[in-house]
Residue, then its C-alpha position, 0 to 999 in steps of 0.5 A: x500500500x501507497x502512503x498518503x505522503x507518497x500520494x501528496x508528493x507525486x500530486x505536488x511534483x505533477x502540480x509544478x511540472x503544469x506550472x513550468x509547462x504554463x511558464x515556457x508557454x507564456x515566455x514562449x507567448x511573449x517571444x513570439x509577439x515581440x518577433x511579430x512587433x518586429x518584423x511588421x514594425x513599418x519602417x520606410x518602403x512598402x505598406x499595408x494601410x488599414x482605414x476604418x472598414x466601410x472607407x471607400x478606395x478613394x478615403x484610403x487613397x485620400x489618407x495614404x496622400x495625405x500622409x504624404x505616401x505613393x499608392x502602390x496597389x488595392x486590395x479585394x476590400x476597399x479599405x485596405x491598400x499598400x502605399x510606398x514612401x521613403x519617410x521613416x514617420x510614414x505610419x505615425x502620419x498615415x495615423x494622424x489621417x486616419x488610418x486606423x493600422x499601417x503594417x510593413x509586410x511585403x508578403x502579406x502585399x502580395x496577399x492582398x491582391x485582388x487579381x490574381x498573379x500569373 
């Protein structure tokens, strides 16, 4: 027979190995958002700007000029587009016009696409 000090220290041991489980997980968690805010951090050079949904192509194109950026390409939802500049505060002034997020992401441009590439 198994003693009841035995049981409550294997209960006790499998407790911390779900504890280490859940901190690996979280550390993990937050490695991986901070690699993600790296890499779409926009910087100067191709752009995703993302206006408030229900904005016509024309708003959008409206906030990428304003912001002081070149349309590069549309998206299949109006609200969406890929702008260009060389201005490393582009993404703070597409903001300030009305963007609601500016992403730097060649691949996710791509993505975008409303026709499809041969």
């Amino acid at each position: 027979m198994r003693s009841a000090d035995e049981f409550a220290s294997r209960t006790a041991a499998a407790d911390n190995e779900r504890v280490n489980f859940a901190a690996i997980a979280i550390v993990f968690s937050l490695f991986a958002m901070l690699l993600v805010t790296v890499i779409a951090y926009p910087r100067a050079g191709f752009v995703v700007v993302i206006s408030p949904p229900g904005n016509s192509e024309g708003q959008t194109l409206s906030i990428i000029a304003e912001a002081g950026g070149q349309f590069v390409s549309s998206s299949a939802m109006p609200w969406i587009a890929v702008a260009y500049s060389e201005n490393p505060q582009f993404a703070r002034s597409a903001k300030n016009a009305g963007a609601l997020l500016v992403i730097a992401s060649p691949l996710l441009a791509g993505c975008l696409s409303s026709r499809p590439t041969l």
